[in-house]
N, C-alpha and C positions, 0 to 999 in steps of 0.2 A: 427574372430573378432566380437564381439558380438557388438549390437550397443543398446542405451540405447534409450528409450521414454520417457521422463518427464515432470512432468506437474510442476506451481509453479505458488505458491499465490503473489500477489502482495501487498507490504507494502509501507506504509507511505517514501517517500524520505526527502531529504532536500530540493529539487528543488519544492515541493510543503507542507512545511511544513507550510510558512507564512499563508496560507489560512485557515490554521487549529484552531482554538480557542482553545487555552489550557487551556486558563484561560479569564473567562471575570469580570471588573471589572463594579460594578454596577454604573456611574458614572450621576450624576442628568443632566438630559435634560436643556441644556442653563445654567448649572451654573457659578456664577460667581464669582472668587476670591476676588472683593472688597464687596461682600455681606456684610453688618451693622445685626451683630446680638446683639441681648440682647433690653433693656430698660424694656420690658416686663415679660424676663423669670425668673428674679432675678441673672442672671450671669452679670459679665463683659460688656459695651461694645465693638465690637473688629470688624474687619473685619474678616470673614472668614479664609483667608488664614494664618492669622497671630495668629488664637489659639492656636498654641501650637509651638514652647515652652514656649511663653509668660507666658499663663494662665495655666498652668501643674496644677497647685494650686488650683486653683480655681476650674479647671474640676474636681480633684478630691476628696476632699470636697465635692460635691452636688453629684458624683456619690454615696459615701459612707453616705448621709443626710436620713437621714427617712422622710423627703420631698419628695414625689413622683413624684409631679410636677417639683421640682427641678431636681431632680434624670433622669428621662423623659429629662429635657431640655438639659443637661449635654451630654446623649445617643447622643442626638440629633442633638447637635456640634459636636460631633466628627463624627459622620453620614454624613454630610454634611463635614466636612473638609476632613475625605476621598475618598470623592465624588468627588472633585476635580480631575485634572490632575496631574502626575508626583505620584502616588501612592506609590512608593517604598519610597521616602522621609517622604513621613507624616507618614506610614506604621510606620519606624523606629520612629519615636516622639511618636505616639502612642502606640508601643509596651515597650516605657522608662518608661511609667506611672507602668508598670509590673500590667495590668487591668484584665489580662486573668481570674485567679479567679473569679474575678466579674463579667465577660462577663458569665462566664458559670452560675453564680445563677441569674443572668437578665432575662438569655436565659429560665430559668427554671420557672419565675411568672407568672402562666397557669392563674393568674387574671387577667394581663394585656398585651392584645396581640399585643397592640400599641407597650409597652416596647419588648417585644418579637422581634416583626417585623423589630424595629430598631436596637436591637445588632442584631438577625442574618444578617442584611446588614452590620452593621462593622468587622462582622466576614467575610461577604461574599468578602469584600473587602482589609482587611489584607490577605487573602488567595490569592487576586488575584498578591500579592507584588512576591518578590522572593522565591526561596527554603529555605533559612531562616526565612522567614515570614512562611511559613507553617510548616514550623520544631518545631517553637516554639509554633505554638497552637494543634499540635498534641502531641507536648510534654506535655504540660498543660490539657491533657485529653480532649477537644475540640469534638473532632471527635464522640466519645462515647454518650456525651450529645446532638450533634446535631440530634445525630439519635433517643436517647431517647424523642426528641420531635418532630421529623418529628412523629414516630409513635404513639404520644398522640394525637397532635392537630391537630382542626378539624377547625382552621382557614385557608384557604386556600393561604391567601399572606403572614402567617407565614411559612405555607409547602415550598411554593414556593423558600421563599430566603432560606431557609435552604438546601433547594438542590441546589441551586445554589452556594452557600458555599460550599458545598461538592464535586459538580462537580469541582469547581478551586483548591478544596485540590486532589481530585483525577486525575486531569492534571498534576499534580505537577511530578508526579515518581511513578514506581511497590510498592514501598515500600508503599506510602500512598495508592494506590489503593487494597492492598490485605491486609492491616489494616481495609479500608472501607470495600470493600466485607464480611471480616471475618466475621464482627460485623453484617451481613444482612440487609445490606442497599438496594438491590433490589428490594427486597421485596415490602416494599411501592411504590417504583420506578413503578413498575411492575403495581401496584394495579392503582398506577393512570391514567396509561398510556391505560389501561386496563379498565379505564371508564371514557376516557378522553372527553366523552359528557358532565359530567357533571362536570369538571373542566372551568376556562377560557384559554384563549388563553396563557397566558403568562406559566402561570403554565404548560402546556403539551409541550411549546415550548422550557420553560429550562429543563422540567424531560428529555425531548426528546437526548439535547444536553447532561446532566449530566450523563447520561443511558451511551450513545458513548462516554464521556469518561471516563468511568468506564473497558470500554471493552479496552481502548488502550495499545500496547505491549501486552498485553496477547494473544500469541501462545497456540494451541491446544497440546501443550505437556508440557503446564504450572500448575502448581496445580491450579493456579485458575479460569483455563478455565472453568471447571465444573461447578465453580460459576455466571457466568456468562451465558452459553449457553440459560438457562431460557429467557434470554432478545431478543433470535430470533425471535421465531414466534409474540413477540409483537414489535419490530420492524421494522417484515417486517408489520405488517397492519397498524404500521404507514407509507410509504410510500404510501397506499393507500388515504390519506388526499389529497387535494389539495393546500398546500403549502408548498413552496419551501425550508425555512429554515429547515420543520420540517425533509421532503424528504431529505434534504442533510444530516440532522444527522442522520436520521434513518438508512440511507446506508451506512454513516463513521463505523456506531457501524458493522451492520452486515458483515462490509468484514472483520473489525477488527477481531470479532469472527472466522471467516471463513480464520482466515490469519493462515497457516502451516497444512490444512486439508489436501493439496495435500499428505501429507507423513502418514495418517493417514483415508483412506479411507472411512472408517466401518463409521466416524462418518458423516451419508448425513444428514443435516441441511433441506434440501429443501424437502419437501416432496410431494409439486405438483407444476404443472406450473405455478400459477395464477402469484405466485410473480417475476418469469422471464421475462410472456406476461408484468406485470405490467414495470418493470426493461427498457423493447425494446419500451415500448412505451414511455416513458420517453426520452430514448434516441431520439426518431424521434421527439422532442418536441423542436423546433428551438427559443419558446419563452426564455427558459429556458437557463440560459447560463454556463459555463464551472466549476461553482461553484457548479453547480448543478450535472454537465453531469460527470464529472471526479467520485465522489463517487458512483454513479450508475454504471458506467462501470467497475470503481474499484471491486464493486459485485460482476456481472457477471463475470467478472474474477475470480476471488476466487470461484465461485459455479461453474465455468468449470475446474476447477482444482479437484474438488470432484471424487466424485462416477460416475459410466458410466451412473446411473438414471438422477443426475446432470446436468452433460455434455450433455444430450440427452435432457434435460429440454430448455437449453441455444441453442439449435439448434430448437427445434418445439417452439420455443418463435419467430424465425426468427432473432437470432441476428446479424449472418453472411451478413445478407442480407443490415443491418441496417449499421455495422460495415464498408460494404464493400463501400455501400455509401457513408457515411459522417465520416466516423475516421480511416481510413487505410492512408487515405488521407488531416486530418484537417493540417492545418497550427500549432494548438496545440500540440507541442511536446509532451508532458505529455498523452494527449488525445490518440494522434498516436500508441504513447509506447502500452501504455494499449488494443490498441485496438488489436495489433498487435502480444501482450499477451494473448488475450483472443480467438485472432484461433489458436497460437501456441497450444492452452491447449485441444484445441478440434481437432484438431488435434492428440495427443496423446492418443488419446480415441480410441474408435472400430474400426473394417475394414469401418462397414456403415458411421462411424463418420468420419472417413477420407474420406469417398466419398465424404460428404454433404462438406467439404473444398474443396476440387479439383474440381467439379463442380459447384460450386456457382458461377454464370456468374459474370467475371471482378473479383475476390477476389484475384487468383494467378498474376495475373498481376500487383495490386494493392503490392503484398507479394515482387513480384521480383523487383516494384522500389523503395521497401523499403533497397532491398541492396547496394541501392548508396545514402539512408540518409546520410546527415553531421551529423547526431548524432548516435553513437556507442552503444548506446543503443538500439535504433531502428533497427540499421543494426543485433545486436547481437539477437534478438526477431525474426525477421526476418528469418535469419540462425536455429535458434528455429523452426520456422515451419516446413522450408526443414526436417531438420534432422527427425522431428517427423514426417512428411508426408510420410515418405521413411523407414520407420524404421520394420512397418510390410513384410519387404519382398514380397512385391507385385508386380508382374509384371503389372496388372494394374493400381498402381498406379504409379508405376517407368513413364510407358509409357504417361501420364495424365501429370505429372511434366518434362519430357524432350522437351513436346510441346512447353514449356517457356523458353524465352532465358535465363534459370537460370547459362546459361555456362560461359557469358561473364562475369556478376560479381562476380562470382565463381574465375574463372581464374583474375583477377583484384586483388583480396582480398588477393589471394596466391601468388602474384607475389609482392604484397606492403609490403615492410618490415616493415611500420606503425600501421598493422593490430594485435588488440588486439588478443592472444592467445586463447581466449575464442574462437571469431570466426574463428578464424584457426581450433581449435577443432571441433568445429559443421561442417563446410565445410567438414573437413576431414572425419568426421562420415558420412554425406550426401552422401559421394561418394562412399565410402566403402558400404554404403546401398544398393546402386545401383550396384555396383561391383557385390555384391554377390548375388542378385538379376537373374544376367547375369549368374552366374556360375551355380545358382539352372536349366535356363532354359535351360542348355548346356548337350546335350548327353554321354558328354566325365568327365572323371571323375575331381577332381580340381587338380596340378590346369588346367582351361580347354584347351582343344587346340583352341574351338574357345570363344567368349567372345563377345557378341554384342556388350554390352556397351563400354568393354574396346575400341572397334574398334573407337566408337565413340566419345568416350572423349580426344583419344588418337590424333585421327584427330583435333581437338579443340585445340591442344596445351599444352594439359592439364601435360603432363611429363616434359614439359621444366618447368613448374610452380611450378611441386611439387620441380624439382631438386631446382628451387630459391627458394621458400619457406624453403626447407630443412635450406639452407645454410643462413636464417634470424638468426642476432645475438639473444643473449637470446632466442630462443627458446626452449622453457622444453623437455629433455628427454622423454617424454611421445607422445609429437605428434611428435618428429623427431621417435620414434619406430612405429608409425603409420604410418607416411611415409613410411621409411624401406619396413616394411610389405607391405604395399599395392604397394610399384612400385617391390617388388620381387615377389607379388602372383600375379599380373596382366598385368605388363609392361616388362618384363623376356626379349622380343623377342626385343621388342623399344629401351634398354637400350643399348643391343648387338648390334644388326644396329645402333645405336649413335656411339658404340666405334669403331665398324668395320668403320664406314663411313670416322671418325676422323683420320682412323690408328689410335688406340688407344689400336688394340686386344694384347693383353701382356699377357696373359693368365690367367690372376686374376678368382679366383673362382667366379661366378656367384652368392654366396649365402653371399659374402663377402660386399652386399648393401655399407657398412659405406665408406668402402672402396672407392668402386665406385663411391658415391657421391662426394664424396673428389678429386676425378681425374676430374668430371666432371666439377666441380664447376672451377677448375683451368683452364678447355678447355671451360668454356661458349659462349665464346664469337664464336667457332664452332661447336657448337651444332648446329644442323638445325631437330627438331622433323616434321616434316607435316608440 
């Protein structure tokens, strides 16, 4: 029975999805729905909220004027009436005028970067509406022209909203995002981020965000990973800034990128420690709160999922040490997971990288009362480590992991008919690691006549467990043959003293397991194992 070590990147859930900005809508600080516009601009007067569909007319007349000023004032209302709350509604008023055309040759008068500044905010903000708000301005060629003037103009709060427009188109779905990519929209992204001294603050904090979610859903076996990977190494030195928004998107992009490397080794992103040491000090950073700490750990997770340079990056960073402390253990479910994810994954790594988990003081302890989390994720991450701890055939490390009472919630899990199949699986591979383990250290050929392990698992309980487990309804064919196997290659002698003890010896072949189980299951209630 072969046993499996796998490592796995962590992705984006639902249980933390609300934290994620997909889209942000550009909306005016303190504004107000009864704002009095016009007297002065030559429009209407009207309140705000109520431009449209009242004034449809009138907005568009002075869009269409060869009055500038008019033209300007018209942008301008509608600027501000998007700006408001409840954007999908006015979204739709505003997309009835059928302006898109116009929005793009607004978008394009390199004379006036006032007018520029303002449709890209009403574009920034029909984008931030629904999937049908951004269907129709990518349908209307939108996307093309924003990038045709991100890469002209050298106004910097015209740059700005125009990436920020694009970053809420490229939230939106793969599809708008490898429309965006194709066209080479990092590019400038890259450029900025990349001398972002001499940017302001605002500008490097949405490239920052638009950059991360350029990178979102795109798997390393996507065609458009390629186009993206460029956005790593800038990136990661944006987490070397000292602030926190820029740090948590910089770390959304980089796991994004970093999410399905586990299956795909060759490609190591990381190619020294600084951005790991950088990653663990963050972590140990108690100002910083779980908005921050979740995408950082998320990293690390994914860059221990890499290559063994990787994984060995994420250990001389000290992260185990950090993990073991404060997230094996936080109150943060999501935090917990993850953390618990990122020793599973180093774990799976070399002989030496499994020692650095087995002896890091308090970590396996911390590992084994994760298998009595109320949350099945947890406990399933968990079962994650076991199995990858034990999976190199080690007799060191077999002996290192039996110090821990890992038998009682072992035996618990397989005796609860409640218990996800997943973890039934991992346990059952856990033990089979160990099993064979015992057989490699045994003089006599397999299977063996003596079996250390078996002796002591066997005393634990552990046969009456597997026989309940067995006999849990739904259980897949796959670990009821795991069963099978393991109580016929290692519990041979136990089973036979069960029937004999029963009166039960009828002479049923020994190799006849299915069988067996099925007699036994009917005598449970005199079974007496150890």
């Amino acid at each position: 029975m072969a046993s499996q070590t796998e490592k796995n990147t962590a992705e984006e859930d639902s249980d933390i999805i609300e934290f994620l900005n997909r889209k942000l809508a550009n909306l005016t600080v303190n504004s107000d729905a009864t704002e009095v516009l016009g007297s002065s601009d030559g429009l209407p007067v009207c309140e705000v909220s109520t431009l449209l569909p009242q004034y449809s007319q009138e907005i568009l007349s002075a869009l269409h004027s060869n009055n500038t000023v008019l033209r300007l004032a018209a942008v301008v209302r509608l600027r501000k009436y998007l700006s408001l709350q409840n954007v999908d509604e006015r979204v739709d008023n505003v997309l009835s005028l059928n302006i898109i055309p116009l929005l793009i040759e607004l978008l394009e008068n390199f004379d006036d970067h006032l007018l520029q500044y303002e449709t890209a905010w009403i574009i920034t903000n029909i984008a931030a509406g629904s999937t049908q708000h951004t269907e129709a301005l990518v349908a209307g060629g939108v996307t093309q022209h924003l990038i045709k003037v991100l890469t002209v103009s050298n106004n910097i709060e015209v740059q700005t909203q125009i990436i920020w427009a694009l970053g809420n188109i490229a939230g939106d779905g793969a599809v708008f995002r490898h429309i965006i990519l194709s066209a080479g929209v990092l590019d400038p992204l890259l450029y900025i981020l990349s001398n972002y001294e001499i940017y302001d603050y605002m500008a490097v904090r949405i490239t920052v965000w638009a950059t991360a979610n350029m990178c979102r859903g795109c798997r390393c076996s996507d065609p458009s990973w390629s186009l993206i990977t460029p956005a790593f190494p800038i990136l990661a030195n944006m987490v070397q800034l000292n602030d926190a928004e820029i740090i948590s998107d910089a770390c959304w992009g980089m796991s994004r990128i970093l999410n399905g490397t586990h299956k795909h080794r060759e490609h190591a992103l990381v190619s020294d420690n600084s951005l790991c040491r950088r990653l663990v000090d963050l972590l140990r950073e108690d100002s910083l709160t779980s908005t921050v700490h979740l995408p950082v750990l998320r990293t690390l997770v994914n860059i221990a999922s890499g290559a063994e340079k990787q994984t060995q990056a994420v250990i001389d960073a000290g992260a185990l040490t950090v993990l073991t402390a404060s997230y094996l253990s936080t109150k943060n479910l999501t935090l917990r997971r993850d953390a618990c994810l990122a020793v599973s994954n180093v774990a799976a790594g070399t002989y030496c990288q499994v020692n650095a988990v087995l002896n890091e003081p308090n970590l396996m302890e911390s590992v084994v009362a994760l298998l009595w989390d109320s949350d099945v994720k947890v406990v399933k991450e968990a079962c994650w480590v076991l199995s990858n701890s034990t999976s190199l055939h080690d007799s060191g490390h077999i002996n290192l992991i039996l110090q821990y009472d890992i038998l009682t919630p072992l035996l618990h899990h397989l005796r609860n008919p409640s218990t996800p199949q997943e973890i039934m699986n991992k346990l059952i591979d856990t033990l089979i690691n160990i099993l064979s383990v015992g057989d490699m250290s045994s003089s006599s050929p397999p299977p063996p006549s003596q079996n250390a392990y078996a002796d002591q698992l066997a005393a634990s309980g552990l046969v009456k467990a597997l026989l309940i487990a067995y006999n849990h309804q739904g259980l897949t064919e796959t670990i009821k043959e795991k069963i099978r196997s393991l109580l016929e290659r290692w519990f041979y002698g136990y089973l036979r003293s069960n029937e004999q003890g029963n009166g039960d010896d009828d002479g049923i072949d020994i190799a006849s397991i299915e069988e067996r189980v099925g007699r036994l299951r009917i005598n449970m209630e005199g079974v007496d194992v150890f």
